[in-house]
C-alpha positions as CSV (number, residue, x, y, z in Angstrom):
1,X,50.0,-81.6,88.0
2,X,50.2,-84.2,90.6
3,X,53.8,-84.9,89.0
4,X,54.8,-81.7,89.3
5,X,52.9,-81.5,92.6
6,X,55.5,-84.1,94.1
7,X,58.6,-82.6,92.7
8,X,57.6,-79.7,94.2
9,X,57.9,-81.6,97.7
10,X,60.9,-83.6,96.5
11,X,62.6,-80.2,95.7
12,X,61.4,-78.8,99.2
13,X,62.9,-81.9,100.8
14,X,66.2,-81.5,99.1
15,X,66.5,-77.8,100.3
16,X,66.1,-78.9,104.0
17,X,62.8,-78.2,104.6
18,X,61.1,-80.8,107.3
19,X,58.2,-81.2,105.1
20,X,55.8,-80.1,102.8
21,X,52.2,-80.0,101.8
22,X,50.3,-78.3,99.5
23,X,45.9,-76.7,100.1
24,X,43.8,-75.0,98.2
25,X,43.1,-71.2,98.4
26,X,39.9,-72.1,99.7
27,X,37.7,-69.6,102.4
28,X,38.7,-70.8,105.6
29,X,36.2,-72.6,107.4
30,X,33.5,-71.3,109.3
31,X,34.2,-73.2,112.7
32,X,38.2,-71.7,112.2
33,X,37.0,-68.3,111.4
34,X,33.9,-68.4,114.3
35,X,37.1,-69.6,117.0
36,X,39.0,-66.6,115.2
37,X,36.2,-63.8,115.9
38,X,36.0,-65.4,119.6
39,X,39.2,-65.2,120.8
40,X,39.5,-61.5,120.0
41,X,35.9,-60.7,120.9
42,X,37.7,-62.1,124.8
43,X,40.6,-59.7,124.5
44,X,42.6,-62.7,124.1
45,X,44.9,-60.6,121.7
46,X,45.8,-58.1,124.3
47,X,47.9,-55.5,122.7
48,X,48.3,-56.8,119.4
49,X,45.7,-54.8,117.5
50,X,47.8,-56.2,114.5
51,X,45.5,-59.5,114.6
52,X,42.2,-57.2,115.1
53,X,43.2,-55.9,111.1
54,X,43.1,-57.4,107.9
55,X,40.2,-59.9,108.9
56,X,39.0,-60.3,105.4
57,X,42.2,-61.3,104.4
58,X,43.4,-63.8,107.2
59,X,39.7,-65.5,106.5
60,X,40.0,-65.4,102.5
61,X,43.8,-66.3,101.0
62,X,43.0,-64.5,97.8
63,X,42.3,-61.4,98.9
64,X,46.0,-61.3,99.8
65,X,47.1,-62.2,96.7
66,X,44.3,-62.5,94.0
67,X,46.0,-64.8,91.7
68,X,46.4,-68.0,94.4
69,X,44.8,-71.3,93.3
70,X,47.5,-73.3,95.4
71,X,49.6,-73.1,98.8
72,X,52.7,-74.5,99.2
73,X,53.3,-75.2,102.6
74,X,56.6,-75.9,104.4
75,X,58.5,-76.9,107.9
76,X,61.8,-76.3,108.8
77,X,63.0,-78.1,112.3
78,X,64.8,-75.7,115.0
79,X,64.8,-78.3,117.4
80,X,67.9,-77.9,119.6
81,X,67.4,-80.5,122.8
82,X,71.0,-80.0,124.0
83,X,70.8,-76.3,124.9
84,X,69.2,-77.1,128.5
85,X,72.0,-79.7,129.1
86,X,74.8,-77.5,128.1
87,X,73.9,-74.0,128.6
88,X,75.8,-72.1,131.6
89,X,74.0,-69.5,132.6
90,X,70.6,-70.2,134.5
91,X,68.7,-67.5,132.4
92,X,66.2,-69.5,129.4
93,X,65.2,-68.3,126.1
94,X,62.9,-70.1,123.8
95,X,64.4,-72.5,121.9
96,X,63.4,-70.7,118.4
97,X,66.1,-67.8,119.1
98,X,69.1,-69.9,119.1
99,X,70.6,-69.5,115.9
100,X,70.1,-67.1,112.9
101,X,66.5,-65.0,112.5
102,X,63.9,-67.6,111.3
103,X,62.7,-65.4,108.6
104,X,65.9,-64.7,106.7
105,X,66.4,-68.5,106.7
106,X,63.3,-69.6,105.5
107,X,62.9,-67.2,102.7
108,X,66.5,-67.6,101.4
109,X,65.2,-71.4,100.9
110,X,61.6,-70.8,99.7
111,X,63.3,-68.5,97.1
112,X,65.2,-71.6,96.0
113,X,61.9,-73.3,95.6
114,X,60.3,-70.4,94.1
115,X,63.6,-70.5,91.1
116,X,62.7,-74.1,91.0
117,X,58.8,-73.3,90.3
118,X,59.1,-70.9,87.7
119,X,61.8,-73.0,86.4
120,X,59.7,-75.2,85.0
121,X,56.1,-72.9,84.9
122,X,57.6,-69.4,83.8
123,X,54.4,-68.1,83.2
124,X,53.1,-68.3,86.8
125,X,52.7,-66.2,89.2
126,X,53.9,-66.3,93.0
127,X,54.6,-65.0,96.5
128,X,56.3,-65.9,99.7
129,X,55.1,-65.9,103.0
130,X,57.4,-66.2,106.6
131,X,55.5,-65.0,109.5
132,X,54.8,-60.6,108.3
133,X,51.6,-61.0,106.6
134,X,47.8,-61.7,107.7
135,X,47.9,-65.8,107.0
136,X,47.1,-68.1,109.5
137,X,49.8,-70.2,108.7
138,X,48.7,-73.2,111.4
139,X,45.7,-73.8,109.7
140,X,47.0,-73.9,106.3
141,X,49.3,-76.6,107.0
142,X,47.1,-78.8,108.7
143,X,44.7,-78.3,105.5
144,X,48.1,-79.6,104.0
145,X,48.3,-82.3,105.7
146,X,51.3,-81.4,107.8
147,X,50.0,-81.7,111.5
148,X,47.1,-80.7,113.5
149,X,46.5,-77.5,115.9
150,X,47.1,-78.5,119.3
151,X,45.7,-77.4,123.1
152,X,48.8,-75.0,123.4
153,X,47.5,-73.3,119.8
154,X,50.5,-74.5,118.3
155,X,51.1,-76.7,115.5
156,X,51.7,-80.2,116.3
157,X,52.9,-82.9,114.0
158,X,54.2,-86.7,114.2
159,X,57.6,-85.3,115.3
160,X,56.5,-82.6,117.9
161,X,55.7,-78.6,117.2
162,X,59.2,-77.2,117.3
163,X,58.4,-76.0,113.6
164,X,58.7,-72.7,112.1
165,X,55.9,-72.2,109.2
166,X,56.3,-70.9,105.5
167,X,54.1,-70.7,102.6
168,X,54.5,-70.1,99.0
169,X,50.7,-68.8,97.2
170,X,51.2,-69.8,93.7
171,X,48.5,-69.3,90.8
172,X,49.5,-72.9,89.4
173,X,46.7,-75.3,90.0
174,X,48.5,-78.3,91.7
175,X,47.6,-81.5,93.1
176,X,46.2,-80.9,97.1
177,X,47.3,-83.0,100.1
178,X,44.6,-84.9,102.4
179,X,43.8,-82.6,105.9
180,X,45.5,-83.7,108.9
181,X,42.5,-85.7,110.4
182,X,44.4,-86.5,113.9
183,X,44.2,-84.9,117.1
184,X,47.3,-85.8,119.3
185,X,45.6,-83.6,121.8
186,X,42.4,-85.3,122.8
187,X,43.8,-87.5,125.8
188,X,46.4,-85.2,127.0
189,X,45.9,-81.7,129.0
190,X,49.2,-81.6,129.9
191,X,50.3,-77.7,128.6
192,X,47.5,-76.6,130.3
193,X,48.2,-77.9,133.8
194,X,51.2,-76.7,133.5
195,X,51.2,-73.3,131.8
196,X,52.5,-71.0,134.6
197,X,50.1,-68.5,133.9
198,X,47.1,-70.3,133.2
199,X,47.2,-68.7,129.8
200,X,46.4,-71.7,128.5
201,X,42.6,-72.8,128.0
202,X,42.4,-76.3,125.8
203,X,42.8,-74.5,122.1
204,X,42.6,-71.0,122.8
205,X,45.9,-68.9,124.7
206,X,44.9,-65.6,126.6
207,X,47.3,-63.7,125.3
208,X,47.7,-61.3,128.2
209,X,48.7,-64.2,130.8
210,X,51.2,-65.4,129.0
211,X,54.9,-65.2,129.5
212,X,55.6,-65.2,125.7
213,X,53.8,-62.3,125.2
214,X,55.1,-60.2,127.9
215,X,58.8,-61.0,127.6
216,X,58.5,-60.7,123.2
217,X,55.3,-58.9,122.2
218,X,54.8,-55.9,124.9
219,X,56.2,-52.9,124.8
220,X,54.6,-52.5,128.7
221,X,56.5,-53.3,131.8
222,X,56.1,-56.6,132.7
223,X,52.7,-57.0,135.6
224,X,54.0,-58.0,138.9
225,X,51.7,-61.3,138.6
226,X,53.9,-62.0,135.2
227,X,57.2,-61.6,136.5
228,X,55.8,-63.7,139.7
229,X,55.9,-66.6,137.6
230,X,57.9,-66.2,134.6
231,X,61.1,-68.1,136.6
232,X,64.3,-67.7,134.9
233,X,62.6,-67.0,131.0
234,X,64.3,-63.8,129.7
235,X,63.2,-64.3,126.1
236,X,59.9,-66.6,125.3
237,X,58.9,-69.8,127.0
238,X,58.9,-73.9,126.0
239,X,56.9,-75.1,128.4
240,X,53.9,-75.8,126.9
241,X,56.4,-77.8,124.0
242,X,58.7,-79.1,126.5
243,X,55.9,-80.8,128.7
244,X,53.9,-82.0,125.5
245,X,54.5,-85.6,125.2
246,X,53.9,-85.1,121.4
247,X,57.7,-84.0,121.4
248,X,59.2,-87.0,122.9
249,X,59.6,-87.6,118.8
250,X,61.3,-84.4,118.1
251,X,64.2,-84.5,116.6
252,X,66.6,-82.4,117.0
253,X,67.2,-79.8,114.2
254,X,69.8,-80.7,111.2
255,X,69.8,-77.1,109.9
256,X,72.9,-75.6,110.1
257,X,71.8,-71.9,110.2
258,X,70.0,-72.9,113.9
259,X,73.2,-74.0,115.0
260,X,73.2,-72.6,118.8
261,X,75.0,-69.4,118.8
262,X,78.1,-70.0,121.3
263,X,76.8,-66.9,123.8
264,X,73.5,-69.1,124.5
265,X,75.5,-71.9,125.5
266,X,79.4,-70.1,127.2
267,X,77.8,-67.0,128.9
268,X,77.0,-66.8,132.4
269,X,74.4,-65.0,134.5
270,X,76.9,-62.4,134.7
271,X,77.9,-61.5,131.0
272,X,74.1,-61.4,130.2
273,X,73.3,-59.1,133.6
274,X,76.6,-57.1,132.5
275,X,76.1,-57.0,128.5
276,X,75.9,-53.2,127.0
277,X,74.3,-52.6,123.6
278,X,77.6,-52.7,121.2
279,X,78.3,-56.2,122.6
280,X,74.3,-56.9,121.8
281,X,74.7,-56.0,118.4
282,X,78.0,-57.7,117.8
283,X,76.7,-61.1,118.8
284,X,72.9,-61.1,118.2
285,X,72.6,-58.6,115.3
286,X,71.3,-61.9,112.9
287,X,68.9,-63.5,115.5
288,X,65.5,-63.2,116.2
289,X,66.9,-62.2,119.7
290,X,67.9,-58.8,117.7
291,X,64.4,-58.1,116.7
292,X,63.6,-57.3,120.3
293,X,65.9,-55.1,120.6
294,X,68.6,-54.6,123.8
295,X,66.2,-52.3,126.0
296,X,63.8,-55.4,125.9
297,X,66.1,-58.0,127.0
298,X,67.8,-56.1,129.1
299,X,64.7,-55.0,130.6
300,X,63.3,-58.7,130.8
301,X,66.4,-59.9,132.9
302,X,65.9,-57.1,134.9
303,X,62.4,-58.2,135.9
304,X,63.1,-61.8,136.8
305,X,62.2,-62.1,139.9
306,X,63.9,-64.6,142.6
307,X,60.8,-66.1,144.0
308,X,61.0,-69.9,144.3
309,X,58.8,-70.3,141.2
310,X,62.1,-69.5,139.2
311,X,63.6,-73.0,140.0
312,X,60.6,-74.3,139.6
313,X,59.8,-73.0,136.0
314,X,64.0,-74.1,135.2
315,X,63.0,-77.9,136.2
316,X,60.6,-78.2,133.3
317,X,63.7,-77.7,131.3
Protein backbone atom coordinates (compact mmCIF):
# COMPACT_ATOMS: atom_id res chain seq x y z
CA UNK A 1 0.00 0.00 0.00
CA UNK A 2 2.55 2.57 0.54
CA UNK A 3 3.19 2.22 -3.37
CA UNK A 4 -0.13 2.85 -4.15
CA UNK A 5 -0.20 5.35 -1.32
CA UNK A 6 2.30 7.57 -3.34
CA UNK A 7 0.73 7.22 -6.69
CA UNK A 8 -2.14 8.38 -5.15
CA UNK A 9 -0.24 11.79 -4.38
CA UNK A 10 1.67 11.60 -7.67
CA UNK A 11 -1.84 11.39 -9.37
CA UNK A 12 -3.16 14.29 -7.08
CA UNK A 13 -0.09 16.31 -8.11
CA UNK A 14 -0.61 15.75 -11.77
CA UNK A 15 -4.26 17.02 -11.57
CA UNK A 16 -3.21 20.34 -10.03
CA UNK A 17 -3.73 19.88 -6.65
CA UNK A 18 -1.10 21.87 -4.25
CA UNK A 19 -0.58 18.87 -2.23
CA UNK A 20 -1.65 15.90 -0.73
CA UNK A 21 -1.62 13.83 2.40
CA UNK A 22 -3.31 11.02 3.47
CA UNK A 23 -4.74 10.14 7.88
CA UNK A 24 -6.36 7.59 9.36
CA UNK A 25 -10.20 7.59 10.22
CA UNK A 26 -9.18 7.82 13.60
CA UNK A 27 -11.59 9.65 16.68
CA UNK A 28 -10.35 13.00 16.69
CA UNK A 29 -8.45 13.87 19.57
CA UNK A 30 -9.68 14.82 22.80
CA UNK A 31 -7.79 18.26 23.18
CA UNK A 32 -9.39 19.11 19.24
CA UNK A 33 -12.78 17.91 20.21
CA UNK A 34 -12.57 19.66 24.08
CA UNK A 35 -11.41 23.27 21.93
CA UNK A 36 -14.51 22.15 19.62
CA UNK A 37 -17.20 21.92 22.59
CA UNK A 38 -15.63 25.29 23.94
CA UNK A 39 -15.93 27.48 21.31
CA UNK A 40 -19.56 26.81 20.84
CA UNK A 41 -20.25 26.51 24.62
CA UNK A 42 -18.95 30.74 24.12
CA UNK A 43 -21.43 31.39 21.33
CA UNK A 44 -18.44 31.74 19.24
CA UNK A 45 -20.64 30.16 16.39
CA UNK A 46 -23.20 32.92 16.43
CA UNK A 47 -25.85 32.06 14.04
CA UNK A 48 -24.54 29.12 12.55
CA UNK A 49 -26.51 26.41 14.39
CA UNK A 50 -25.23 24.25 11.40
CA UNK A 51 -21.83 23.62 13.54
CA UNK A 52 -23.99 23.05 16.90
CA UNK A 53 -25.41 19.54 14.65
CA UNK A 54 -23.93 16.52 13.69
CA UNK A 55 -21.33 16.54 16.72
CA UNK A 56 -20.87 12.84 16.66
CA UNK A 57 -19.99 12.90 13.24
CA UNK A 58 -17.46 15.98 12.98
CA UNK A 59 -15.73 14.07 16.22
CA UNK A 60 -15.79 10.40 14.61
CA UNK A 61 -15.05 10.22 10.55
CA UNK A 62 -16.80 6.98 10.34
CA UNK A 63 -19.94 7.76 11.38
CA UNK A 64 -20.09 9.83 8.18
CA UNK A 65 -19.30 7.25 6.12
CA UNK A 66 -18.97 3.76 7.89
CA UNK A 67 -16.65 2.17 5.52
CA UNK A 68 -13.53 4.82 5.88
CA UNK A 69 -10.12 3.27 6.93
CA UNK A 70 -8.24 6.14 4.97
CA UNK A 71 -8.50 10.10 4.09
CA UNK A 72 -7.17 11.49 1.29
CA UNK A 73 -6.41 14.91 1.74
CA UNK A 74 -5.80 17.65 -0.81
CA UNK A 75 -4.94 21.61 -1.43
CA UNK A 76 -5.63 23.46 -4.33
CA UNK A 77 -3.84 27.18 -4.33
CA UNK A 78 -6.28 30.40 -5.14
CA UNK A 79 -3.65 32.65 -4.37
CA UNK A 80 -4.15 35.74 -6.62
CA UNK A 81 -1.45 38.55 -5.26
CA UNK A 82 -2.05 40.92 -8.24
CA UNK A 83 -5.75 41.61 -7.60
CA UNK A 84 -4.95 44.51 -4.93
CA UNK A 85 -2.41 46.00 -7.48
CA UNK A 86 -4.71 45.98 -10.44
CA UNK A 87 -8.18 46.12 -9.26
CA UNK A 88 -10.07 49.56 -10.04
CA UNK A 89 -12.65 49.87 -7.89
CA UNK A 90 -11.85 50.62 -4.11
CA UNK A 91 -14.49 48.01 -2.91
CA UNK A 92 -12.42 44.37 -1.62
CA UNK A 93 -13.59 40.96 -1.65
CA UNK A 94 -11.73 37.99 -0.29
CA UNK A 95 -9.40 36.69 -2.45
CA UNK A 96 -11.18 33.03 -2.50
CA UNK A 97 -14.14 34.63 -4.75
CA UNK A 98 -12.15 35.59 -7.66
CA UNK A 99 -12.59 32.98 -10.10
CA UNK A 100 -14.99 30.04 -10.47
CA UNK A 101 -17.02 28.45 -7.20
CA UNK A 102 -14.29 26.45 -5.17
CA UNK A 103 -16.51 23.56 -4.83
CA UNK A 104 -17.28 22.78 -8.46
CA UNK A 105 -13.53 22.96 -9.12
CA UNK A 106 -12.39 20.84 -6.61
CA UNK A 107 -14.81 18.09 -7.02
CA UNK A 108 -14.53 17.95 -10.91
CA UNK A 109 -10.68 17.10 -9.87
CA UNK A 110 -11.12 14.82 -6.83
CA UNK A 111 -13.50 12.88 -9.25
CA UNK A 112 -10.46 12.43 -11.53
CA UNK A 113 -8.69 11.05 -8.60
CA UNK A 114 -11.52 9.08 -7.44
CA UNK A 115 -11.53 7.35 -11.52
CA UNK A 116 -7.98 6.91 -10.81
CA UNK A 117 -8.56 5.04 -7.30
CA UNK A 118 -11.07 2.68 -8.37
CA UNK A 119 -9.01 2.25 -11.49
CA UNK A 120 -6.79 0.32 -9.98
CA UNK A 121 -8.92 -0.97 -6.50
CA UNK A 122 -12.54 -1.57 -8.22
CA UNK A 123 -13.69 -3.12 -5.32
CA UNK A 124 -13.42 -0.18 -2.98
CA UNK A 125 -15.54 1.98 -1.66
CA UNK A 126 -15.46 5.90 -1.60
CA UNK A 127 -16.71 9.44 -1.08
CA UNK A 128 -15.89 13.03 -1.74
CA UNK A 129 -15.82 15.78 0.51
CA UNK A 130 -15.59 19.90 -0.52
CA UNK A 131 -16.66 22.07 2.28
CA UNK A 132 -21.08 20.73 2.68
CA UNK A 133 -20.54 18.08 5.19
CA UNK A 134 -19.71 17.86 9.09
CA UNK A 135 -15.62 17.22 8.63
CA UNK A 136 -13.29 19.31 10.11
CA UNK A 137 -11.32 19.48 7.21
CA UNK A 138 -8.21 21.70 9.06
CA UNK A 139 -7.60 19.11 11.31
CA UNK A 140 -7.52 16.32 8.94
CA UNK A 141 -4.93 17.72 6.96
CA UNK A 142 -2.67 18.61 9.50
CA UNK A 143 -3.05 14.86 10.78
CA UNK A 144 -1.85 14.56 6.96
CA UNK A 145 0.86 16.22 7.22
CA UNK A 146 -0.13 19.20 5.20
CA UNK A 147 0.18 22.30 7.58
CA UNK A 148 -0.65 23.18 10.92
CA UNK A 149 -3.89 25.26 12.38
CA UNK A 150 -2.86 28.65 12.95
CA UNK A 151 -3.92 31.81 15.51
CA UNK A 152 -6.41 33.12 12.78
CA UNK A 153 -8.09 29.29 12.88
CA UNK A 154 -6.94 28.84 9.49
CA UNK A 155 -4.76 26.38 7.98
CA UNK A 156 -1.30 27.39 7.55
CA UNK A 157 1.37 25.58 5.60
CA UNK A 158 5.08 26.23 4.26
CA UNK A 159 3.60 28.28 1.50
CA UNK A 160 0.93 30.39 3.40
CA UNK A 161 -3.02 29.49 4.09
CA UNK A 162 -4.50 30.73 0.94
CA UNK A 163 -5.73 26.95 0.46
CA UNK A 164 -9.04 25.64 -0.21
CA UNK A 165 -9.46 21.94 1.52
CA UNK A 166 -10.85 18.60 0.02
CA UNK A 167 -10.95 15.16 1.18
CA UNK A 168 -11.63 11.81 -0.39
CA UNK A 169 -12.83 8.92 2.71
CA UNK A 170 -11.87 5.73 1.08
CA UNK A 171 -12.25 2.12 2.66
CA UNK A 172 -8.72 1.13 1.20
CA UNK A 173 -6.21 0.78 3.93
CA UNK A 174 -3.24 3.07 2.67
CA UNK A 175 -0.06 4.06 3.87
CA UNK A 176 -0.61 7.40 6.53
CA UNK A 177 1.51 10.59 6.40
CA UNK A 178 3.48 11.89 9.62
CA UNK A 179 1.27 14.96 11.54
CA UNK A 180 2.32 18.40 10.91
CA UNK A 181 4.48 18.78 14.17
CA UNK A 182 5.20 22.79 13.46
CA UNK A 183 3.60 25.72 14.74
CA UNK A 184 4.48 28.79 12.54
CA UNK A 185 2.32 30.59 14.96
CA UNK A 186 4.15 30.50 18.30
CA UNK A 187 6.29 33.82 17.81
CA UNK A 188 3.95 35.73 15.86
CA UNK A 189 0.43 37.49 17.13
CA UNK A 190 0.27 39.35 14.28
CA UNK A 191 -3.65 38.54 12.96
CA UNK A 192 -4.67 39.22 16.15
CA UNK A 193 -3.42 42.70 16.62
CA UNK A 194 -4.73 43.43 13.70
CA UNK A 195 -8.06 41.79 13.25
CA UNK A 196 -10.38 44.93 13.00
CA UNK A 197 -12.83 43.45 15.15
CA UNK A 198 -10.92 41.80 17.65
CA UNK A 199 -12.55 38.58 16.48
CA UNK A 200 -9.57 37.15 16.82
CA UNK A 201 -8.31 35.43 20.17
CA UNK A 202 -4.88 33.29 19.55
CA UNK A 203 -6.66 29.95 18.03
CA UNK A 204 -10.18 30.53 18.61
CA UNK A 205 -12.34 33.41 16.10
CA UNK A 206 -15.64 34.83 17.78
CA UNK A 207 -17.66 34.40 15.14
CA UNK A 208 -19.99 37.22 15.82
CA UNK A 209 -17.10 39.98 15.63
CA UNK A 210 -16.01 39.10 12.60
CA UNK A 211 -16.38 40.78 9.32
CA UNK A 212 -16.36 37.42 7.36
CA UNK A 213 -19.23 36.33 9.04
CA UNK A 214 -21.39 39.32 8.74
CA UNK A 215 -20.66 40.26 5.10
CA UNK A 216 -20.96 36.04 3.97
CA UNK A 217 -22.73 33.97 6.76
CA UNK A 218 -25.68 36.41 8.20
CA UNK A 219 -28.71 36.71 6.89
CA UNK A 220 -29.06 39.89 9.67
CA UNK A 221 -28.30 43.47 8.93
CA UNK A 222 -24.95 44.22 9.49
CA UNK A 223 -24.40 45.80 13.64
CA UNK A 224 -23.41 49.40 13.37
CA UNK A 225 -20.07 48.33 15.34
CA UNK A 226 -19.48 45.88 12.23
CA UNK A 227 -19.94 48.16 9.44
CA UNK A 228 -17.79 50.70 11.78
CA UNK A 229 -14.95 48.79 10.87
CA UNK A 230 -15.41 46.64 8.04
CA UNK A 231 -13.63 49.57 5.60
CA UNK A 232 -14.08 48.96 2.09
CA UNK A 233 -14.79 44.75 2.48
CA UNK A 234 -18.03 44.01 0.54
CA UNK A 235 -17.56 40.32 0.33
CA UNK A 236 -15.17 38.49 3.12
CA UNK A 237 -11.90 39.80 4.54
CA UNK A 238 -7.80 38.80 4.08
CA UNK A 239 -6.51 40.50 6.70
CA UNK A 240 -5.72 38.02 9.04
CA UNK A 241 -3.86 36.17 5.74
CA UNK A 242 -2.60 39.25 4.30
CA UNK A 243 -0.73 40.40 7.57
CA UNK A 244 0.48 36.79 8.42
CA UNK A 245 4.07 36.69 7.55
CA UNK A 246 3.57 32.86 6.93
CA UNK A 247 2.28 34.15 3.44
CA UNK A 248 5.25 36.05 2.40
CA UNK A 249 5.86 32.28 0.67
CA UNK A 250 2.56 32.14 -1.05
CA UNK A 251 2.61 31.72 -4.25
CA UNK A 252 0.38 32.90 -6.41
CA UNK A 253 -2.21 30.33 -7.77
CA UNK A 254 -1.42 28.34 -11.22
CA UNK A 255 -5.09 27.17 -11.54
CA UNK A 256 -6.68 28.32 -14.39
CA UNK A 257 -10.30 28.05 -13.14
CA UNK A 258 -9.23 30.95 -10.32
CA UNK A 259 -8.23 33.03 -13.06
CA UNK A 260 -9.60 36.68 -11.76
CA UNK A 261 -12.83 37.22 -13.37
CA UNK A 262 -12.32 40.54 -15.45
CA UNK A 263 -15.39 42.54 -13.32
CA UNK A 264 -13.11 42.14 -10.06
CA UNK A 265 -10.33 43.72 -11.75
CA UNK A 266 -12.25 46.53 -14.77
CA UNK A 267 -15.24 47.66 -12.67
CA UNK A 268 -15.46 50.74 -10.69
CA UNK A 269 -17.17 51.80 -7.57
CA UNK A 270 -19.85 52.81 -9.79
CA UNK A 271 -20.74 49.68 -11.81
CA UNK A 272 -20.75 47.70 -8.50
CA UNK A 273 -23.02 50.63 -6.60
CA UNK A 274 -25.12 50.64 -10.03
CA UNK A 275 -25.17 46.69 -10.85
CA UNK A 276 -28.99 45.23 -10.99
CA UNK A 277 -29.54 41.46 -10.56
CA UNK A 278 -29.57 40.23 -14.45
CA UNK A 279 -26.09 41.84 -14.77
CA UNK A 280 -25.32 39.71 -11.25
CA UNK A 281 -26.25 36.65 -12.75
CA UNK A 282 -24.69 37.14 -16.11
CA UNK A 283 -21.19 37.72 -14.69
CA UNK A 284 -21.10 35.92 -11.29
CA UNK A 285 -23.55 33.08 -11.83
CA UNK A 286 -20.28 30.39 -11.50
CA UNK A 287 -18.57 32.04 -8.48
CA UNK A 288 -18.75 31.62 -4.96
CA UNK A 289 -19.77 35.34 -5.12
CA UNK A 290 -23.19 33.79 -6.62
CA UNK A 291 -23.76 31.77 -3.58
CA UNK A 292 -24.52 34.84 -1.63
CA UNK A 293 -26.88 35.89 -3.64
CA UNK A 294 -27.44 39.79 -5.22
CA UNK A 295 -29.59 41.05 -2.09
CA UNK A 296 -26.48 40.20 0.01
CA UNK A 297 -23.85 42.04 -1.86
CA UNK A 298 -25.88 44.58 -2.79
CA UNK A 299 -26.79 45.01 0.66
CA UNK A 300 -23.06 44.70 1.99
CA UNK A 301 -22.03 47.72 -0.30
CA UNK A 302 -24.75 49.46 0.85
CA UNK A 303 -23.49 49.22 4.46
CA UNK A 304 -19.94 50.33 3.95
CA UNK A 305 -19.55 53.04 5.85
CA UNK A 306 -17.19 56.06 5.06
CA UNK A 307 -15.52 56.48 8.37
CA UNK A 308 -11.69 56.79 8.09
CA UNK A 309 -11.28 53.20 9.24
CA UNK A 310 -12.18 52.27 5.50
CA UNK A 311 -8.74 53.62 4.23
CA UNK A 312 -7.38 52.24 6.90
CA UNK A 313 -8.69 48.57 6.45
CA UNK A 314 -7.66 49.16 2.24
CA UNK A 315 -3.85 49.79 3.41
CA UNK A 316 -3.50 46.33 4.67
CA UNK A 317 -4.15 45.40 1.12
Amino acid sequence: MMIFSQKIKDKALELGFSACGITDAAVVSLERENMFKNCLQRGFQADMHYLERNFEKRMNPKLLFENTKSIIVVLLNYHNPNYHKHKKSSYIFSEYTLGMDYHNVIKSKLSELLDFIQKHNPESSNRIFVGSAPVLEKYLATKAGLGCIGKNTLLITPKGSYYFIGEIFTSIPLTYDAPFAEDFCLQCNQCVKYCPTKALSPYNLDAGKCISYHNIESKNEIPKEIRAKMGKLVYGCDICQRICPQNKAAEPTSVPEFSIKKEFLEWTDTQWEEMDNATFEQSFSDTALHRAGFEKVKRNINAIDSSPFSQQTSSYH
